[in-house]
N, C-alpha and C positions, 0 to 999 in steps of 0.2 A: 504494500500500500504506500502510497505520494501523502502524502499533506502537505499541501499549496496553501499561504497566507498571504493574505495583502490586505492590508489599511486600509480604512476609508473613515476617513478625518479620525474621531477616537473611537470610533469600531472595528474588528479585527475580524477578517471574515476568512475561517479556516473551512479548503475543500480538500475534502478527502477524495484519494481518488483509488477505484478496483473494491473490491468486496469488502466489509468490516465483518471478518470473524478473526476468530481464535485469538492467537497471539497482536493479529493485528489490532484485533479491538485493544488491546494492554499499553498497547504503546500509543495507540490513538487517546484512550481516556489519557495515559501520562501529560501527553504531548499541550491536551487541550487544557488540564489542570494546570500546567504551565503558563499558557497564553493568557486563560482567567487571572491569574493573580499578576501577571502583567501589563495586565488591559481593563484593570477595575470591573471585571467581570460584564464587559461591554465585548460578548462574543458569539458571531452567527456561522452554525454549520450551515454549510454549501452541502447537500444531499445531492446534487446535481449530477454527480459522476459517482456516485455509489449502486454499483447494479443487483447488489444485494449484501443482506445484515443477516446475519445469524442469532440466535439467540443471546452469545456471547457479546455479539455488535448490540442490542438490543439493551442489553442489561450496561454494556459501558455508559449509552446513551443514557440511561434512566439514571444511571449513579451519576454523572454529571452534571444532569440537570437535577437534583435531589438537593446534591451538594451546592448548588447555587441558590436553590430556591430557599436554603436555610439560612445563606445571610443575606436573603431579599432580592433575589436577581435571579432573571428567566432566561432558560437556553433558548436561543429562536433558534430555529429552522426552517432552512429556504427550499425548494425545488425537490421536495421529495417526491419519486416515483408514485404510482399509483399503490405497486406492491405495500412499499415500506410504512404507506398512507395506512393502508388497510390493516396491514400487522399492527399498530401503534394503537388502532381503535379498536382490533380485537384482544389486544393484550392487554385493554385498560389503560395503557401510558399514556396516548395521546394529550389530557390534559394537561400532563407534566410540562408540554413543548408549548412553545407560541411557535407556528407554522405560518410561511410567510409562503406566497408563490416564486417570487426572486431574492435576488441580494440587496438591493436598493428598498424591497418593500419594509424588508428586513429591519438593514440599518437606518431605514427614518424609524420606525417604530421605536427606535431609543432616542429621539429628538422631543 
């Protein structure tokens, strides 16, 4: 797996890119617990280029945004597939996320 970052103004918009399982999910959660505590937790997944999440992928996602939403701040997510749509609302997570259709809708949503 890629993790691609780029700025926009004080937004950090991290795209993963190829599958989130297994091991990758470990380094994806590490990577983005990283970025959160150096972006004042002002940080949007790009779902855009993830063509599938495993359970593993699933549960990184949910620990991350868990762990945000406990000192007051929400994981958005942008351009998730239909699949990962429907996994998120049959798994109960979905409310965890603020789901955006792009990056821009995304990052104004923290304006």
């Amino acid at each position: 797996m890629e993790i691609q970052t780029s700025h926009r103004g004080a937004v950090l918009v991290v795209r993963p890119s190829g599958p989130l399982t297994g091991a990758d999910a470990d380094t994806f959660k590490t990577a983005v617990q990283g970025f959160v505590r150096d972006n004042l937790g002002r940080v949007v997944v790009d779902a855009s280029a993830l063509p599938y999440v495993d359970s593993k992928g699933l549960e990184c996602l949910a620990d991350i945004a868990e762990e945000m939403a406990l000192t007051g701040r929400g994981l958005r997510l942008c351009a998730a597939n239909e699949t990962l749509r429907q996994v998120l609302d049959l798994t109960g997570l979905a409310p965890q996320f603020e789901h955006f259709e792009d990056a821009n809708s995304a990052v104004r949503s923290f304006l």
